[in-house]
N, C-alpha and C positions, 0 to 999 in steps of 0.2 A: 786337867789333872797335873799338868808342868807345876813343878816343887812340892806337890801335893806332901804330908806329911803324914806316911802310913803307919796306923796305930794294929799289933796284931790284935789285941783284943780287941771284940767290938767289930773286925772288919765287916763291912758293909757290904754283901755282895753283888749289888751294883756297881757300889763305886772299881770293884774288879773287873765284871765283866765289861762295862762299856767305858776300862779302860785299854786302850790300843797296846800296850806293851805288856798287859796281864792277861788278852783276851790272847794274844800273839802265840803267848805260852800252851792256854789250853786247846788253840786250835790245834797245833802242830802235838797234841796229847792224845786229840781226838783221831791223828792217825795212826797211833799203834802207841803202847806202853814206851816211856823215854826216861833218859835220866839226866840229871840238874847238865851234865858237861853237853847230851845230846841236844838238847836244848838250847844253851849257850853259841853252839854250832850254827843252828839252824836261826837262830832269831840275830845272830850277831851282838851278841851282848857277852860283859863278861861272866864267867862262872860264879862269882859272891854274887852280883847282880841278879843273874837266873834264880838263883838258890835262895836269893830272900824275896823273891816274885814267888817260884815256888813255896816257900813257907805261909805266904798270906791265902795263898790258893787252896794249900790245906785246912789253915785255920778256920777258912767259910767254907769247907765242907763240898769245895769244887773241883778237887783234883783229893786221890788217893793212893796208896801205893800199893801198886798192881803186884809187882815182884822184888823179890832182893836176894842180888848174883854177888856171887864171891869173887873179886877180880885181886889178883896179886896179893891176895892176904887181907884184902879190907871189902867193905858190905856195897854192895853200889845197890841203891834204890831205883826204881824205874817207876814212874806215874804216869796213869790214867784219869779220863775224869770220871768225877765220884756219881754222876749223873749224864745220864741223856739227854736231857733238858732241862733246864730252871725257869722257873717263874720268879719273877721279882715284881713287889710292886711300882705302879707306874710314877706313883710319887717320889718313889725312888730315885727314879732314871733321870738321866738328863735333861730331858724334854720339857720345855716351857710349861706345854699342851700339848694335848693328841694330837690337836691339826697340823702342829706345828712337827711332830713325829710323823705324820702323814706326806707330809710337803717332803721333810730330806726323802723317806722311804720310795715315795714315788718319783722323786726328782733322781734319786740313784738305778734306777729299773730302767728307769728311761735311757736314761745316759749307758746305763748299760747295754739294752737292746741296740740304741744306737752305734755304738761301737761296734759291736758285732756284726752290724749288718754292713757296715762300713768296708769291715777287714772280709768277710765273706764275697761281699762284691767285688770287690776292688776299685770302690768307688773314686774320681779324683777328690780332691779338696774343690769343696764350693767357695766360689768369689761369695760370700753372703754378707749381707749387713744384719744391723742390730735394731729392730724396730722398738722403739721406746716408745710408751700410751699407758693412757690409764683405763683401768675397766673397773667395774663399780668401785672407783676407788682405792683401789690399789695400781699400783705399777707395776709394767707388767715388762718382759724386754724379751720380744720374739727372734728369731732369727727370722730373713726372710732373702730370698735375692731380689736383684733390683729390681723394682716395676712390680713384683708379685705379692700377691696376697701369702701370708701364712699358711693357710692350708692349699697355696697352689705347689707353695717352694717346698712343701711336703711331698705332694705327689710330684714334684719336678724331680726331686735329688735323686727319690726311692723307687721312681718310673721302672726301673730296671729289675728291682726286685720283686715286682709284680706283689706289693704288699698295699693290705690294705689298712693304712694310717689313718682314718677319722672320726673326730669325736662327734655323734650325734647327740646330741642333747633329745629328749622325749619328757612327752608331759601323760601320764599313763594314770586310769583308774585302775582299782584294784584286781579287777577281772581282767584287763589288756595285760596288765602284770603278770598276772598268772598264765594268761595264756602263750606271752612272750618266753617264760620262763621254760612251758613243755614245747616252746618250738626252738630254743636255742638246745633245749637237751635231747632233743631228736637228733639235730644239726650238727651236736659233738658226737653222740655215738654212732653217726653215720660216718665220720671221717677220724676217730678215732685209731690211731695205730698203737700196741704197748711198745715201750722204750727199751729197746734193746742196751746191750753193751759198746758204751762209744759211739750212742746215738746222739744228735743234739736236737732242741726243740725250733723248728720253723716256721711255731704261729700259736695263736696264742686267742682265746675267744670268755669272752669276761661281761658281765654286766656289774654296774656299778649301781646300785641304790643311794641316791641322797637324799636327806631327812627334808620333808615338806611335799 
């Protein structure tokens, strides 16, 4: 989107929302009604800058104006966004290909859980290398520490956090499937807790279905 050259008509509401300095605007929207200067504030940009992010926000129909306060004799606007969700098409977006939406998605969750689990522990920094290989064909570049396998330097690092990190691959017919599926849903509503206020999540139970 660097130098991108924004046309109000026409705006694309993709090209807003999965842009970082127009998404910036209506996150900090989606916390309470704001206006062009509150905004400016918060996102560190200057005030004409806010104000013509905001103007494109309205023209797609993604930000609206919530209130308008009287200050020192002049109208100050305050915006909201104009929806809870949007749906955009995917040919829209960014993304080459789904899989390829799939990879950052899950490549950022990860990274994320990791972190967390990091600063939670107080784990040190691992000596770890970077194991480079190809797996059907692609390149692949593991961490690993030295001497161990990847799924050992897994359970070595996260040992402490008594979690359990591993991918099993399964080859299931249709009936193991199904029967897999009412034993994992037993399995969640046995240890099932609801989420309180200022609680966080410490686990996490998923099955993945892939095609074949």
């Amino acid at each position: 989107m660097i130098g991108k050259t924004w046309d109000h008509a026409g705006v694309n509401r993709a090209d807003l929302l999965f842009d970082p300095q127009h998404c910036a605007l209506l996150a900090r929207c989606h916390e309470g009604p704001r206006s062009v200067t509150e905004l400016a504030d918060l996102t560190g940009t200057k005030p004409n800058t806010a104000y013509r992010r905001v103007q494109r926000l309205l023209a797609a129909d993604l930000l609206t104006v919530a209130a308008v306060e009287r200050r020192a004799g002049r109208s100050v606007r305050r915006y909201a966004p104009a929806h809870a969700t949007v749906d955009v098409p995917f040919r829209d977006s960014p993304y080459p290909s789904f899989s390829a939406y799939l990879h950052e998605r899950l490549n950022h969750a990860l990274q994320a859980n990791l972190e967390r689990s990091f600063a939670r522990l107080d784990l040190p920094e691992p000596d770890l290398h970077l194991r480079v290989h190809f797996g059907h064909g692609v390149l692949q570049v593991d961490p690993v520490l030295p001497g161990l396998s990847v799924a050992d330097t897994y359970a070595r690092v996260f040992a402490p956090a008594d979690t359990v990190t591993r991918w099993v691959p399964l080859r299931l017919t249709p009936d193991e499937l199904t029967q897999l599926r009412a034993e994992l849903d037993a399995l969640t509503r046995r240890y099932f807790r609801p989420f309180g206020s200022g609680d966080t999540q410490t686990g996490a139970l998923g099955l993945f279905l892939l095609p074949g």
